[in-house]
C-alpha positions as CSV (number, residue, x, y, z in Angstrom):
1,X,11.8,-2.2,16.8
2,X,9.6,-3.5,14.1
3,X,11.2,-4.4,10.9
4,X,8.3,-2.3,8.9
5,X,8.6,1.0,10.1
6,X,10.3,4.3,9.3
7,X,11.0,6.7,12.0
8,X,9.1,10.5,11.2
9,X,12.6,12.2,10.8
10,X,13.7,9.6,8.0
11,X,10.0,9.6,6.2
12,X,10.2,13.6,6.3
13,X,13.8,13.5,4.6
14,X,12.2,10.9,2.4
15,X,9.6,12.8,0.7
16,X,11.2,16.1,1.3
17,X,13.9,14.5,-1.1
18,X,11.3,13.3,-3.5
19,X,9.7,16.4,-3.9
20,X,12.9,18.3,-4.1
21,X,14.0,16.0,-7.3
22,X,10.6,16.8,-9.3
23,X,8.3,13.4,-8.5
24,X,4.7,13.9,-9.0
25,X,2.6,12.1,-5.4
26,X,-0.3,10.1,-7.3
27,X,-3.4,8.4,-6.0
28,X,-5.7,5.9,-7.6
29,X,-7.0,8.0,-10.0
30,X,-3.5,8.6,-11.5
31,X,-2.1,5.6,-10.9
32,X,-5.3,3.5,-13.1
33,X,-4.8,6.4,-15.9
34,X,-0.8,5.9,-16.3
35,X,-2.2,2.1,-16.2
36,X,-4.6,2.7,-19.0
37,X,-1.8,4.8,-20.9
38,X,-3.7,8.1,-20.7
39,X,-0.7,10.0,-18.7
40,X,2.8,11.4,-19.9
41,X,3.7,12.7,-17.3
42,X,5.6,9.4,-16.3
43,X,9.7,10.1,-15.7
44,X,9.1,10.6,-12.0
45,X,6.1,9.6,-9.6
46,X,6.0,8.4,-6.4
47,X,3.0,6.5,-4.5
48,X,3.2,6.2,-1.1
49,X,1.1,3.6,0.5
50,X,1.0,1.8,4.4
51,X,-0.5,-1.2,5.1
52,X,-2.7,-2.2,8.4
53,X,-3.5,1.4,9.5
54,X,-1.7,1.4,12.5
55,X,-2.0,4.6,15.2
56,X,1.4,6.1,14.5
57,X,0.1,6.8,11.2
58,X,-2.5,9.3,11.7
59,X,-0.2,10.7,14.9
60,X,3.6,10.5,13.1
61,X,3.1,9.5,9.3
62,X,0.1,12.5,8.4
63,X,1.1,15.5,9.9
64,X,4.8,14.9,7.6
65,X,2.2,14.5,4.6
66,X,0.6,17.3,5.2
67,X,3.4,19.3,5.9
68,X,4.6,18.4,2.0
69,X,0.6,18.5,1.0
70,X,1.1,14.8,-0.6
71,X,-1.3,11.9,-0.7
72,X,-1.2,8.5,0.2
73,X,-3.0,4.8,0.3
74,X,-3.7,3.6,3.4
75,X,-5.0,-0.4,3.1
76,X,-6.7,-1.6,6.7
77,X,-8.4,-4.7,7.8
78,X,-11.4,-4.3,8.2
79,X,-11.6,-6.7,12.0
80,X,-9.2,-4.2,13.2
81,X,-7.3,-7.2,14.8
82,X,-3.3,-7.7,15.7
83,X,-4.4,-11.1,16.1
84,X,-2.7,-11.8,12.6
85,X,0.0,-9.4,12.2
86,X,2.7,-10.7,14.1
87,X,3.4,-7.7,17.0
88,X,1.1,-5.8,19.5
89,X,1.7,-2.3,18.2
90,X,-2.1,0.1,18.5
91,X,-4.2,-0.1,15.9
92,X,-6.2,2.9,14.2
93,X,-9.9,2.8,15.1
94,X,-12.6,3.2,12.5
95,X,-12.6,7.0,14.1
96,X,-9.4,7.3,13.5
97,X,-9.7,6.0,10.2
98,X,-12.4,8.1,9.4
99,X,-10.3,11.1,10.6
100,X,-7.8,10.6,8.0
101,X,-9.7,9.9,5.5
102,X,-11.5,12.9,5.8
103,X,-8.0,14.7,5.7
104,X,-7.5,13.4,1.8
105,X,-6.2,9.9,2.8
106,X,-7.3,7.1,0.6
107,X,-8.5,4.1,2.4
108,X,-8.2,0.5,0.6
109,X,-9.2,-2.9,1.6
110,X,-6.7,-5.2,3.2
111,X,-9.2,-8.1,3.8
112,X,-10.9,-8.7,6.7
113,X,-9.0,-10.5,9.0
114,X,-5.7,-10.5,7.5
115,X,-5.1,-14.3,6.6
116,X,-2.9,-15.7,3.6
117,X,-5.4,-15.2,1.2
118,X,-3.3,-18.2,-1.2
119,X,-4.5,-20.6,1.9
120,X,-8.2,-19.7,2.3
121,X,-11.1,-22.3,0.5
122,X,-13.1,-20.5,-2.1
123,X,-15.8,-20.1,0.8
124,X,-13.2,-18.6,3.0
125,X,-12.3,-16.4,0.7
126,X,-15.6,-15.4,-0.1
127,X,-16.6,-14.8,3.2
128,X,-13.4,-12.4,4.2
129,X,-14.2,-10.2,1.0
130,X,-18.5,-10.2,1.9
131,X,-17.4,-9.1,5.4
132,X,-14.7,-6.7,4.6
133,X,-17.3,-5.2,2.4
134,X,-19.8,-5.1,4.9
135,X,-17.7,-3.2,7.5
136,X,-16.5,-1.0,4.9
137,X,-19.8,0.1,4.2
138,X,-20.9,0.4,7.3
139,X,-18.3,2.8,8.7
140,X,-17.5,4.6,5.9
141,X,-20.2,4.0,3.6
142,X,-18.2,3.1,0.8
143,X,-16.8,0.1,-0.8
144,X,-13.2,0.6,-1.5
145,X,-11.9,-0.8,-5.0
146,X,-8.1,-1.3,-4.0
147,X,-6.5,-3.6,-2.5
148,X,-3.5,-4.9,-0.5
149,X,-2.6,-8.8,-0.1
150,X,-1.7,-9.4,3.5
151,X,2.1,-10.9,3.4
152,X,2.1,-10.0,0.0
153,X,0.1,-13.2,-0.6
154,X,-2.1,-13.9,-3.7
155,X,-3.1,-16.6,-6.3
156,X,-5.3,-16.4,-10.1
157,X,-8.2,-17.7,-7.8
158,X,-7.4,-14.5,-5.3
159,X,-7.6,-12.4,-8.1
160,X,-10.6,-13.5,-10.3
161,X,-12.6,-13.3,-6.7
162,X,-11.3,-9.7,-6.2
163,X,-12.8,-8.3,-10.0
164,X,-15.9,-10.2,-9.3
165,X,-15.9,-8.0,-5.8
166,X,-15.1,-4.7,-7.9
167,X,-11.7,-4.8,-7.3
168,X,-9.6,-3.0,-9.8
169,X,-6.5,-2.5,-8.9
170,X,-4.0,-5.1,-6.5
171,X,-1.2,-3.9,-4.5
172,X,1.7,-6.7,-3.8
173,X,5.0,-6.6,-2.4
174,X,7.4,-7.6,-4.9
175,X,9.9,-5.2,-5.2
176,X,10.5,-3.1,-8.7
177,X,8.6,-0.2,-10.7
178,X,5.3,-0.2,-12.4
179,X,5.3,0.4,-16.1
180,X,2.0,1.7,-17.8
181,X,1.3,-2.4,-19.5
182,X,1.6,-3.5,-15.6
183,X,-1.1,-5.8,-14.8
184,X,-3.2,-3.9,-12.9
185,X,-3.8,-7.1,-9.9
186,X,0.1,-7.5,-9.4
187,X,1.1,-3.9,-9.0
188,X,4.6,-4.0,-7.4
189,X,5.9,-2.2,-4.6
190,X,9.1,-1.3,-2.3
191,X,9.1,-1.8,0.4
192,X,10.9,0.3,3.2
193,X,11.7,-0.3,6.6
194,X,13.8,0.5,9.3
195,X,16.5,-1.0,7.6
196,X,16.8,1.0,4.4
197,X,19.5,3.0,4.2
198,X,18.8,6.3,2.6
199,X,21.3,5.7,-0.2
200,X,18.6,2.6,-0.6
201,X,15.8,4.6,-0.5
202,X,17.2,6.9,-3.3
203,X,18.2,4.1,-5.9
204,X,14.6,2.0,-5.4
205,X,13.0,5.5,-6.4
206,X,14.6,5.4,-9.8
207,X,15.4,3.7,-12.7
208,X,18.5,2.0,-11.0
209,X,15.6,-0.1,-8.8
210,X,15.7,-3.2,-11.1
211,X,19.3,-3.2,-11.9
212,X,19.8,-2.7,-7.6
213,X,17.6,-6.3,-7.2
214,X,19.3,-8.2,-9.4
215,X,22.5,-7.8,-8.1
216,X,21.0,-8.0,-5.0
217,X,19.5,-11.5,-6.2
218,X,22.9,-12.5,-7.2
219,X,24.4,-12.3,-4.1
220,X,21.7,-13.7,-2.1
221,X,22.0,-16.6,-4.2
């Protein structure tokens, strides 16, 4: 019954359909070369990406990727805290975590506790990214250089903090394509949930996306 979810027969038809229409799956390390205008390969790829690393994706979401051998992004906070996200649904546990990112999954940053980022003081701020860090470092050994604004959330001042963390590239959630002169900090994304119908889902993976928001801007306005 939550508004962002998918159920594992519609995400399996979902990338099934993608890979049957010729998209490339990308990670990071394609995604910041098509960025940097060092890829061609650009009339169809898809990036899949779930944010707060909840349990039913390592028991539901990864076995369908694994079945199609695709990547994906998976950005967590680090607390491991519902506390913030507005339901009670399980959580993935740094062992859990671990588990899929041992399986090829690519783990990003999601901040620590999950706040509006646009809210927090500079010390706030400074604070969720040094402890975010810290965790990350601590059970994965790594410090992760993506990241994904909780609510979609973020400011200049939430961005110049992120490059002086490392950060290099910014996942939000406004809704179109990237094109390779995106800025890097404000990548877009769409979004789907349980509402999307499939014929959605199929005209927000092409070139039809922008053309599909305006009109759907129009009539919301």
């Amino acid at each position: 019954d939550w508004e962002f979810t998918v159920s594992p027969k519609d995400f399996g038809r979902q990338v099934r359909y993608l890979k049957d229409n010729g998209y490339s799956f990308w990670g990071s390390r394609e995604l910041t070369e098509f960025l940097a205008g060092r890829r061609n390969d650009t009339l169809r790829a898809a990036i899949i990406t779930f944010d707060d690393g909840y349990c039913d994706f390592l028991t539901q979401a990864l076995p369908v990727l694994r079945k199609h051998q695709v990547p994906a992004l998976v950005f967590i906070h680090t607390d491991r805290s519902s506390s913030e996200l507005g339901n009670t649904l399980p959580l993935m546990s740094w062992d859990d975590v671990r588990i899929a990112a041992d399986q090829g999954v690519e783990i990003g940053c999601h901040s620590h506790s999950h706040p509006n980022m646009k809210r927090l003081t500079d010390a706030q701020l400074r604070r969720e990214l040094e402890e975010s860090a810290r965790a990350f470092q601590e059970h994965l050994g790594f410090a992760p250089t993506l990241f994904s604004y909780p609510g979609g959330k973020f400011s200049t001042s939430v961005i110049r903090a992120l490059k002086e963390n490392g950060y290099t590239l910014g996942f939000t959630i406004n809704r179109g394509l990237m094109r390779p002169n995106e800025n890097p900090m404000r990548l877009p994304r769409n979004g789907i949930g349980v509402e999307t119908s499939f014929l959605e889902f199929k005209v927000r993976t092409s070139r039809a996306c922008q053309w599909y928001e305006n009109v759907i801007r129009i009539f919301k306005s």
